[in-house]
C-alpha positions in Angstrom: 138.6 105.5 153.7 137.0 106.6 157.2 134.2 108.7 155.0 133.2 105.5 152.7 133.4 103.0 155.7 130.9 106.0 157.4 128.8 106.3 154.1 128.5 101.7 154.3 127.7 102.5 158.1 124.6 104.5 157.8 123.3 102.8 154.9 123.6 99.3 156.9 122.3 100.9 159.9 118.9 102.2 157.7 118.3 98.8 156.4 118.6 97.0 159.4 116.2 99.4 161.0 114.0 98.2 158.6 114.5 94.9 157.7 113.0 93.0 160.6 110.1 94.9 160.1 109.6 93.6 156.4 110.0 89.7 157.9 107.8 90.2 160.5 105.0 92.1 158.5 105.2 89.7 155.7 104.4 86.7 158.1 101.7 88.7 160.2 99.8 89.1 156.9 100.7 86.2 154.7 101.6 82.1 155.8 105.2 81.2 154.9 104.4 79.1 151.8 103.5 82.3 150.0 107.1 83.2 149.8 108.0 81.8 146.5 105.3 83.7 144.9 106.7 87.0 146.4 110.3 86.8 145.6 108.5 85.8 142.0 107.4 89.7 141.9 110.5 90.8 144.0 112.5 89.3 140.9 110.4 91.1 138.4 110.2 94.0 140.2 114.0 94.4 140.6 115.1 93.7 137.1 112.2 96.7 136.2 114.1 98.9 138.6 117.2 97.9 137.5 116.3 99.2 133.7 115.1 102.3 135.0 118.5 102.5 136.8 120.6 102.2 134.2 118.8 104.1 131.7 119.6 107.0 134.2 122.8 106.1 134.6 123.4 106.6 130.7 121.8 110.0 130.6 123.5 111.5 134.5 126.2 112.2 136.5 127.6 109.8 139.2 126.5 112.7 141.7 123.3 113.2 140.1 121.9 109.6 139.6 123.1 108.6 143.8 121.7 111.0 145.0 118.5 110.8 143.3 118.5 106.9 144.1 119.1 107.7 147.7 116.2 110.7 147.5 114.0 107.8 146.2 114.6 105.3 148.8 113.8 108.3 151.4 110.3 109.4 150.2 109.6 105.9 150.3 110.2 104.8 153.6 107.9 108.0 154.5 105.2 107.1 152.3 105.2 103.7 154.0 105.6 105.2 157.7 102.1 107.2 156.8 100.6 103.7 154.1 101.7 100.9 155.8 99.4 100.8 159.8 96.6 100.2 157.7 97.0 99.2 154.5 96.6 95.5 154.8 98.1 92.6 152.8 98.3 94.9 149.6 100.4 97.3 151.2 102.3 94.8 153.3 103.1 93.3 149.6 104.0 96.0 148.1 106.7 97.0 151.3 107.9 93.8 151.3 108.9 94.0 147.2 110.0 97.5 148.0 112.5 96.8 150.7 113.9 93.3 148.8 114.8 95.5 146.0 115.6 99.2 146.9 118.7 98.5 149.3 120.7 95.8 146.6 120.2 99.1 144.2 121.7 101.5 146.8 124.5 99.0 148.4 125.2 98.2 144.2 125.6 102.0 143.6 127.3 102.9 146.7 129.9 100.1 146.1 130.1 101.2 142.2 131.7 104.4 143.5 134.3 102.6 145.8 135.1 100.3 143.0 136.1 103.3 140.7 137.7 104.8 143.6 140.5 102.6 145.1 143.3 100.4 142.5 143.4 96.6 143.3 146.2 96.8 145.4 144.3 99.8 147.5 140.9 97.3 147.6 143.2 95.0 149.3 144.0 97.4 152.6 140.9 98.7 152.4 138.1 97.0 151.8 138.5 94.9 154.9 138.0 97.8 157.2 135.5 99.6 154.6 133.2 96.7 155.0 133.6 96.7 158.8 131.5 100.1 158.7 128.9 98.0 157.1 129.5 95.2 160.1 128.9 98.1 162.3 125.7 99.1 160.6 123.8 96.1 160.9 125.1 95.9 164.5 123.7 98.9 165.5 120.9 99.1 163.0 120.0 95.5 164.6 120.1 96.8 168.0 118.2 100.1 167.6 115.3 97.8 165.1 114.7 95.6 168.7 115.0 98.2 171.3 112.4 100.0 169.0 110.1 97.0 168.8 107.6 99.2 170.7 107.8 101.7 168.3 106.0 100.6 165.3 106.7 102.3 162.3 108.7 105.3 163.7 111.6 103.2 162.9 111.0 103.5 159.1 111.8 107.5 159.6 115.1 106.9 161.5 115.9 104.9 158.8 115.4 107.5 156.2 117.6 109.7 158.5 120.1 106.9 158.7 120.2 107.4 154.7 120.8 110.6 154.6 123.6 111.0 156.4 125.0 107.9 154.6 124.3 110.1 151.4 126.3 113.1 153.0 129.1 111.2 153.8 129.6 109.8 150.3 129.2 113.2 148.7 132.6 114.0 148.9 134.1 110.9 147.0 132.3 112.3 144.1 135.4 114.5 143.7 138.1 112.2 143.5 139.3 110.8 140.1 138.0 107.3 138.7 140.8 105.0 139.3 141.5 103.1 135.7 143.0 99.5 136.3 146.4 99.1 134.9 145.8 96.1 133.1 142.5 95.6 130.4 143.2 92.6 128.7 141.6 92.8 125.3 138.6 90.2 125.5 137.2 92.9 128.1 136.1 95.2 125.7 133.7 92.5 124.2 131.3 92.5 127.0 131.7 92.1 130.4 130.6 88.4 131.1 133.7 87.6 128.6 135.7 89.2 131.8 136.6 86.3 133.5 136.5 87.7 137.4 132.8 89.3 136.6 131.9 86.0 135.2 132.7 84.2 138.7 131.6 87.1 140.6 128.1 86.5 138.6 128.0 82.9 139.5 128.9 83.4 142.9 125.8 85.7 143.3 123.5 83.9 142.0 124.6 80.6 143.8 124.6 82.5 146.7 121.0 83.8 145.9 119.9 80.2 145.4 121.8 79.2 149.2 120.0 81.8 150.7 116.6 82.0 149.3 116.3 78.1 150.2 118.1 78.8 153.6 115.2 81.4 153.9 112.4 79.2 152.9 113.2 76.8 155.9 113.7 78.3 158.7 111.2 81.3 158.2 108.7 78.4 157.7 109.8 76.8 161.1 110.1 80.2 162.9 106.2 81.1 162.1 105.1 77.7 163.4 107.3 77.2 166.4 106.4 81.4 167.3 103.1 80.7 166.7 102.2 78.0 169.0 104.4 79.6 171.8 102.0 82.9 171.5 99.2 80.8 170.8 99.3 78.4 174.1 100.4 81.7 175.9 97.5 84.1 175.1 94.6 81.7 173.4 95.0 78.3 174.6 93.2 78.5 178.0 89.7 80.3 176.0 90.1 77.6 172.6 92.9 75.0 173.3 92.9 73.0 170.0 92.1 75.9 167.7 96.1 76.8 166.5 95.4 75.8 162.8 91.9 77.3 162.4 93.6 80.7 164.2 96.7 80.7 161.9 94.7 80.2 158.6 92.6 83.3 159.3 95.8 85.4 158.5 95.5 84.1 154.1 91.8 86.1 154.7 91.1 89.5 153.5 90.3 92.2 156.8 87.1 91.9 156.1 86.6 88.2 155.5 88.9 87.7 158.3 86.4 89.1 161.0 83.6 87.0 159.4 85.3 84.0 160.1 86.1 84.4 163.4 82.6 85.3 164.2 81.5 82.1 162.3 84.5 79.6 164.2 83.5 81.4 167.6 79.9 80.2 166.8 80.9 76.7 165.7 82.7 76.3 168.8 80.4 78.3 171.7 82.8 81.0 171.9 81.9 84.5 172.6 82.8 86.3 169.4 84.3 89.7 170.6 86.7 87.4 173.4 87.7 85.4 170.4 88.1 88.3 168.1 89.9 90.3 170.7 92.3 87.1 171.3 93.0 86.9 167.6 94.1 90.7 167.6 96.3 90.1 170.6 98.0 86.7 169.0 98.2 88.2 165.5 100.2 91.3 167.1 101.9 89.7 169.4 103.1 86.5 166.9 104.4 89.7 164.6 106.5 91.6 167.8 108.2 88.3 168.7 109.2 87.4 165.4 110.7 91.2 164.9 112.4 90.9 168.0 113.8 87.3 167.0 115.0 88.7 163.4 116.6 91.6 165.0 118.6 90.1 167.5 120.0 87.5 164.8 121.2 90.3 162.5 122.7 91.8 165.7 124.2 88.7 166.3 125.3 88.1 162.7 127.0 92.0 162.9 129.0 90.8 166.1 130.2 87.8 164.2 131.0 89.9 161.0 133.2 92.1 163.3 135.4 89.4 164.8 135.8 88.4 161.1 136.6 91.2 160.0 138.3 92.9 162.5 140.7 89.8 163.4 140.7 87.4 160.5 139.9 88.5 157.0 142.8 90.1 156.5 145.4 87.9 158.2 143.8 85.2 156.6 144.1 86.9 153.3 147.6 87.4 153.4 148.3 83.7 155.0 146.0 81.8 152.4 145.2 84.3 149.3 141.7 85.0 147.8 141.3 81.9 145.9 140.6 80.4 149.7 138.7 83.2 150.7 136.4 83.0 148.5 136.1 79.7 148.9 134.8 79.9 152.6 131.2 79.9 152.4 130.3 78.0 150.1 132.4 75.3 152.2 130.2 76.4 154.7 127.0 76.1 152.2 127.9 72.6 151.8 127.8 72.0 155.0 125.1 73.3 156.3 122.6 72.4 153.4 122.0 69.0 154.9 122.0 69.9 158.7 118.9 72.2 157.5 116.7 68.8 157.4 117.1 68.2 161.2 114.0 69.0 163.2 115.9 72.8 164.5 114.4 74.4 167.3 114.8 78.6 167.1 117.8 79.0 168.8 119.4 76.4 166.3 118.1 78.3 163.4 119.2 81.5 164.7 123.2 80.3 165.0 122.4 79.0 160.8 121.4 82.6 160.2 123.7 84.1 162.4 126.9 82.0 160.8 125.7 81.9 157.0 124.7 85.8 157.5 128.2 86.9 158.9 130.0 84.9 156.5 128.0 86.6 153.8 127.6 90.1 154.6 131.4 90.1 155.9 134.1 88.0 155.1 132.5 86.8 152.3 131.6 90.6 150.8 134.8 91.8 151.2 136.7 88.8 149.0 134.1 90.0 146.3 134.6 93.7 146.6 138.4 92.5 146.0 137.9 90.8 142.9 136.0 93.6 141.6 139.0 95.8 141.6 140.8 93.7 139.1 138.0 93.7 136.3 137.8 97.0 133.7 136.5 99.8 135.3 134.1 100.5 132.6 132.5 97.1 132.4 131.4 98.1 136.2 128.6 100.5 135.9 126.9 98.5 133.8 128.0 94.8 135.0 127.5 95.8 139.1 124.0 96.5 139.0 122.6 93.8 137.1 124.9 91.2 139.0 123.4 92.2 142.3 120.1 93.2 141.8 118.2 90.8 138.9 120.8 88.3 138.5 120.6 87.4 142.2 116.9 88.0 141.6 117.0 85.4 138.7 118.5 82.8 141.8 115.6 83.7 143.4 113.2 83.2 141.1 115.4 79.5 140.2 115.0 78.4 143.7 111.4 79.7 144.3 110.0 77.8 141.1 111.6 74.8 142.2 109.7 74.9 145.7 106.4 75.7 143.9 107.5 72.7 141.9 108.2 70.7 144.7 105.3 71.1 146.5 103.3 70.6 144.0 104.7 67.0 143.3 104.9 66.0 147.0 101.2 66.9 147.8 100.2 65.1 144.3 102.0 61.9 145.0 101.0 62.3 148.7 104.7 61.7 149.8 105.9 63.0 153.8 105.9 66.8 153.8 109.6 66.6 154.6 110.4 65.2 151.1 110.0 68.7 150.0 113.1 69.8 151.7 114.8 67.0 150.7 114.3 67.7 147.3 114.9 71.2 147.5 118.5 70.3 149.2 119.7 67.8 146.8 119.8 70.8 143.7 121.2 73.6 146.1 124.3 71.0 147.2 125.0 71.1 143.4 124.7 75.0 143.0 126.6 75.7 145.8 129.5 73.0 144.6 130.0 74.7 140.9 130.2 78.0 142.9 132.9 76.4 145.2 134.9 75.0 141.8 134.7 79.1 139.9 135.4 81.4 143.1 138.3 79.1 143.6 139.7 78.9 139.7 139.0 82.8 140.3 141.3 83.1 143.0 143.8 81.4 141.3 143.6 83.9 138.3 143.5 86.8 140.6 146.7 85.7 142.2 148.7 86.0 138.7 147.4 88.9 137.9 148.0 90.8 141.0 151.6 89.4 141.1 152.1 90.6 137.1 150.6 94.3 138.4 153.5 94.6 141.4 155.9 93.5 138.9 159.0 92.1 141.2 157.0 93.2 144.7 155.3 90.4 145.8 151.5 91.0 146.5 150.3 90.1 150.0 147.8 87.9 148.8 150.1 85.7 146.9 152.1 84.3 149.9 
């Protein structure tokens, strides 16, 4: 138990190492509104990686195919280290696709093995303090990603190092038996979505994917512009003080384009062109370390949260209220917070929405699921797992991203108040999130009766 919540630990901490870094590079090179069109490719690109994953999985060992995932994920984080100072918004592209997709494969693998490796009963001690290695790692991962702000890149090689001792750590669990569940109702062996806990488990997923893609549309839209004009009157305003919209356009330009235009606005406005290109350098950097350091202290903050709920509650408040309620929790909190998301939030607002909805998530919320995975056919998991959590969520993504596009397009045709397009982004989500609250819960139910059936007279600790 101590190796696997060690093996979660260091493949959190590598993540969160780089995960700031993808936010913050996407934004220094692309606007916001661009993000729909990315998760478009990230969806594509994961369901690809996802074939090429299983068609591996059907032809190698459970040793063999992790490791070679994990190897994978190394070289690329060095190839980026060496690609990514100078490559521009191709690369930047490209490292964004590759770190929304890479860690959902290795977190989907990693977990794969755990599932095989602990009975229902043994998911329900466990898993709680299992997943609070992964709390861990996104604390520390969180922490080290903003002290190393300064840095640059270098933190991309920690985290492959961070990944290989996560690797190490997991290479032991390799030996132990798969555990087969005691019960395999017959409709199992027809396919896994006929299994009624994956089912719910698949619609939780891609609800949630839905939640957060439209969670992560707002504020990171809100974030660039509030960011923005701080750094802006800061470092620009007292050489060009109206020029905030002309400056943050410049970023959708190629490199080379990009210099032209400044040259051009600094002659349109009797600027010296070096002082405004040198002022552009200094805001575009400077926009891109702030909004690191901003994304790394709310994961840090969302870890914290994740290990007071974990650490104190989940498992009290499993055995007090079951895991039908459990797994009810955030999408009661979805529900709530969906329309709070159309008040005017400042950034320290919008860092407690990502810190709560994050720690829910990543925590409480992960560990219910992991649960409820023990109780489904082990079989069906190799090849359910995967999909569920890399394209399926992807396919959320790619629902909530073509309804943006969709939106935007009909508020700027009908010339209606930009923030109709949140408002008609909100109004769907609310009914996503609500069947996902009505499954989970039906799910709970189910998994109550059949843990009590697999004690036999014993009652189970999440039935009382």
């Amino acid at each position: 138990m101590v190796r696997c919540a060690g093996a979660l630990f260091f493949l959190f901490l590598s993540y969160y190492l780089v995960k700031p870094l993808r936010n913050s590079q996407f934004l220094k090179e692309f606007a916001p509104h661009f993000l729909p069109w990315i998760y478009l490719v990230v969806s594509g690109g994961s369901l690809l990686v996802t074939q090429i994953f299983q068609w591996c999985a059907a032809r190698m060992g459970r040793r063999s195919l992790v490791a070679g995932t994990f190897a994978w994920a190394m070289l690329c984080k060095v190839f980026f280290f060496v690609t990514l100072p100078d490559g521009g918004q191709r690369t930047t592209g490209l490292f964004y696709l590759w770190a929304s997709v890479y860690f959902l494969l290795l977190v989907s693998t990693l977990w794969g093995c755990l599932n095989e490796r602990f009975q229902s009963q043994q998911g329900e001690r466990c898993f709680p303090f299992i997943v609070l290695g992964a709390t861990l790692g996104n604390i520390v991962g969180s922490y080290c990603a903003d002290a190393m702000s300064e840095w640059g890149y270098a933190t991309l090689l920690w985290s492959a190092l961070a990944l290989l001792l996560s690797l190490g750590l997991l290479w032991r669990e390799f030996d132990y038996p798969v555990q087969m569940s005691a019960q395999a109702p017959p409709y199992r062996k027809v396919g896994w979505f006929h299994d009624r806990y994956l089912r719910a488990i698949a619609v939780m997923v891609l609800a949630l994917a839905v939640f957060s893609t439209a969670t992560d549309f707002v504020t990171q839209r809100r974030l660039d512009v509030q960011v923005g004009e701080q750094v802006y009157r800061a470092q620009v305003a007292a050489l060009w003080p109206d020029g905030y919209a002309e400056f943050s356009a410049l970023r959708i330009l190629d490199s080379r384009l990009r210099q032209a235009r400044v040259a051009q606005l600094a002659h349109g406005h009797g600027l010296d062109p070096a002082a405004l290109q040198l002022a552009y350098d200094g805001f575009r950097d400077e926009r891109e370390k702030r909004l690191r350091e901003i994304f790394a202290t709310t994961f840090l903050a969302q870890g914290l949260t994740g290990v007071v709920l974990l650490g104190l509650i989940c498992r009290p408040f499993l055995a007090r209220f079951g895991l039908g309620t459990a797994l009810t929790v955030l999408p009661t909190f979805a529900l709530l917070l969906l329309p709070i998301l159309l008040l005017p939030l400042e950034v320290g607002w919008i860092q407690v929405v990502l810190v709560c909805s994050g720690a829910l998530n990543y925590s409480f919320n992960n560990a219910a699921k992991e649960v409820l995975y023990t109780a489904t056919d082990r079989s069906a998991i190799i090849s359910a797992k995967p999909f569920i959590e890399g394209p399926l969520m992807r396919i959320g993504d790619v629902i909530c991203s073509l309804l943006t596009l969709s939106i935007a397009w009909l508020v700027a045709r009908q010339g209606w108040p930009s923030w109709w397009e949140e408002l008609l982004m909100i109004l769907p989500c609310f009914a996503v999130v609500l069947l996902w609250w009505l499954l989970v819960r039906q799910a709970g139910h189910d998994y109550r009766r059949y843990s009590t059936a697999l004690a036999g007279s014993a009652q189970s600790p999440l039935g009382t």
